[in-house]
C-alpha positions as CSV (number, residue, x, y, z in Angstrom):
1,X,-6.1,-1.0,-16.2
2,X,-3.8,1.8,-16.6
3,X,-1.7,4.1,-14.3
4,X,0.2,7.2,-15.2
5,X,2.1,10.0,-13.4
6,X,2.3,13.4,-15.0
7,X,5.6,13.6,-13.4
8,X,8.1,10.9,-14.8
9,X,7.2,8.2,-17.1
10,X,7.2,4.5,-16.8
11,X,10.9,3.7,-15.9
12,X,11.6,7.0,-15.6
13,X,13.5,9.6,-12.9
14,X,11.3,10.8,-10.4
15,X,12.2,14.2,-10.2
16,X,13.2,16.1,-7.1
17,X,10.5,17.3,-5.4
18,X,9.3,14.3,-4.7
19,X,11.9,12.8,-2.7
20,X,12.4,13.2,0.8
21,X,14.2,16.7,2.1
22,X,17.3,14.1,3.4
23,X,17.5,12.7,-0.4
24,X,17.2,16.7,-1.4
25,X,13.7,17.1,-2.1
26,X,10.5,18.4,-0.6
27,X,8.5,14.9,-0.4
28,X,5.4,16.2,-2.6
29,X,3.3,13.2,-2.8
30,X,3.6,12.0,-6.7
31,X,0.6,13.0,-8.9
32,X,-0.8,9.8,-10.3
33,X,-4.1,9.1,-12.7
34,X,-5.3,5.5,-13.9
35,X,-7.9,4.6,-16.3
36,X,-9.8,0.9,-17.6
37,X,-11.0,0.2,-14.1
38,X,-12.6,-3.5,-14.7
39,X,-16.4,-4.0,-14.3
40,X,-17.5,-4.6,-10.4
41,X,-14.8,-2.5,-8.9
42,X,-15.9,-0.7,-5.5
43,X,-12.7,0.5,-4.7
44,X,-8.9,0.8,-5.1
45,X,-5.5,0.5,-3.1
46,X,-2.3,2.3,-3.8
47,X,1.1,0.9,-2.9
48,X,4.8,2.2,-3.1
49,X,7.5,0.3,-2.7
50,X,11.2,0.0,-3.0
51,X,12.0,-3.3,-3.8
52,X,15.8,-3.1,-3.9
53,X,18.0,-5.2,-2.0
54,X,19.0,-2.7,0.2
55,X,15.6,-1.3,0.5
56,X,14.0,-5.0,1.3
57,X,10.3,-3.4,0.3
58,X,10.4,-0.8,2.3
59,X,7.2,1.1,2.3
60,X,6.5,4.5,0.8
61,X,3.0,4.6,0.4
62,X,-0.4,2.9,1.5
63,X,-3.5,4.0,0.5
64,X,-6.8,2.0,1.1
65,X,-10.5,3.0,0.3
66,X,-9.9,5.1,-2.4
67,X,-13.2,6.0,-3.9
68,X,-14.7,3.4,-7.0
69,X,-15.1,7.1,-9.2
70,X,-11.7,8.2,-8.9
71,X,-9.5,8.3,-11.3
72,X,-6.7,10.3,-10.2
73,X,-4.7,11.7,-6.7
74,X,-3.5,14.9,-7.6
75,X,0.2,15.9,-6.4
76,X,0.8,16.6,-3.0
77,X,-2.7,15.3,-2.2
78,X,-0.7,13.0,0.9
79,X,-2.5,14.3,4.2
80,X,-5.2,16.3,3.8
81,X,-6.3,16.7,0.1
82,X,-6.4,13.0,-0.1
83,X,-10.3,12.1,-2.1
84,X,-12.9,11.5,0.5
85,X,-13.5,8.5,2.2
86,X,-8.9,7.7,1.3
87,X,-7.3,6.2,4.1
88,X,-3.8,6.6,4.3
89,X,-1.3,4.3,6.3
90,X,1.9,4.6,7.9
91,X,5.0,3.9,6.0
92,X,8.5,2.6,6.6
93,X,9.8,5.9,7.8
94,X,6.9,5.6,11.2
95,X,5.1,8.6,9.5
96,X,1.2,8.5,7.9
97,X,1.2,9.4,4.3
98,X,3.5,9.5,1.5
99,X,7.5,9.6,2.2
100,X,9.3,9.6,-0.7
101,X,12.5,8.3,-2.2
102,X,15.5,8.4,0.2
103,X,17.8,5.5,-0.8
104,X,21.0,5.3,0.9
105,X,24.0,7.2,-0.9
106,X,26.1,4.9,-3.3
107,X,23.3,2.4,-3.2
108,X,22.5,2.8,-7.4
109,X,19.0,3.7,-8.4
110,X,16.3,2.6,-6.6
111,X,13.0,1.5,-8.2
112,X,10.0,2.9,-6.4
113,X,6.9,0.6,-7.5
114,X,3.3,2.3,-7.7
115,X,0.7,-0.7,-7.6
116,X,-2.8,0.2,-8.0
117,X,-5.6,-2.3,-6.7
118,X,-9.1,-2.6,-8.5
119,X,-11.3,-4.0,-5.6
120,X,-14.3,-5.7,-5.3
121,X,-15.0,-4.3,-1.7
122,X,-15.9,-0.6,-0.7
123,X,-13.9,-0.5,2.4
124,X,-10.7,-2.3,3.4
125,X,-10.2,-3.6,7.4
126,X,-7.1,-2.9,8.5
127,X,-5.5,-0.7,11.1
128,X,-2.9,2.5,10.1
129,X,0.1,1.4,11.5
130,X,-0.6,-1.7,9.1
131,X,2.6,-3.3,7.3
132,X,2.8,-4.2,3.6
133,X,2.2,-7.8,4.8
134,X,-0.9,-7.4,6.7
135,X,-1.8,-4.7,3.5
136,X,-1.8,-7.5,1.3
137,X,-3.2,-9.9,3.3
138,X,-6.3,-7.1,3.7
139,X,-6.7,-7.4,0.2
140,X,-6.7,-10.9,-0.4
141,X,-9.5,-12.6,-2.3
142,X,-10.7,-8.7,-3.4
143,X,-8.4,-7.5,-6.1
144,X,-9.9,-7.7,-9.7
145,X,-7.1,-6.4,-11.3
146,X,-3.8,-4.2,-10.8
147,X,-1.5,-1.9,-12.5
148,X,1.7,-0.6,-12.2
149,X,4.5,2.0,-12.7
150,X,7.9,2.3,-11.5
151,X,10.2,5.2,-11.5
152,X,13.9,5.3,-10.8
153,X,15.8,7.7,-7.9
154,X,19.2,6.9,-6.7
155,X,22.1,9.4,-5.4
């Protein structure tokens, strides 16, 4: 399995737009498109994170019940042109959706972690205000297979 972003490539800058307004952006949710889904899968799960130190995984983006046909989220899709049936959870910044890169200033660059879940369930339980811990945990004994790609933004 495969994912892609038509707007920065693997280990690439993530360009303005999609950072928050603070970190001079417009926080457009990222546009992102995977392929080679494996046999059996009945859904996916989309997580961004920042893994820095300084960061300590803070959450971007959680996305669960993401139909088994689709293959892409289009930019800016956060909120209301998510595909139907999407359920999007709240991040680190206490919001619903997609917030993007904001690292502190002099902090270096920031990689920000897209990991795409192939699951063998139709529907994840778990409420929206849902951490990454209780995310993963959700998906436990479901994933068939993941992907990811990371992009770089620091300021």
């Amino acid at each position: 399995m495969q994912i892609t972003s038509s707007a920065f490539a693997e280990g690439g800058k993530i360009p303005f737009p999609y950072v928050m307004p603070g970190a001079g952006g417009q926080n457009i949710s990222v546009p992102l498109s995977w392929s080679g889904a494996p046999a059996g899968t009945r859904s996916f799960a989309l997580a961004m994170v920042d893994p820095h130190p300084v960061a300590n995984n803070w959450v971007h983006w959680l996305v669960v019940d993401l139909p088994q046909d689709s293959t892409s989220i289009p930019e800016g899709a956060s909120g209301p042109k998510m595909p139907p049936g999407a359920h999007e959870l709240k991040n680190s910044f206490g919001a619903t959706g997609y917030g993007g890169p904001q690292p502190p200033r002099g902090s270096g660059d920031h990689p920000y972690v897209f990991t795409l879940y192939a699951l063998s369930a139709p529907h994840v339980e778990i409420g929206t205000g849902a951490g990454l811990a209780a995310f993963k945990q959700a998906l436990e004994g479901k994933v068939l297979a993941t992907a990811s790609l990371t992009g770089y933004f620091g300021r």
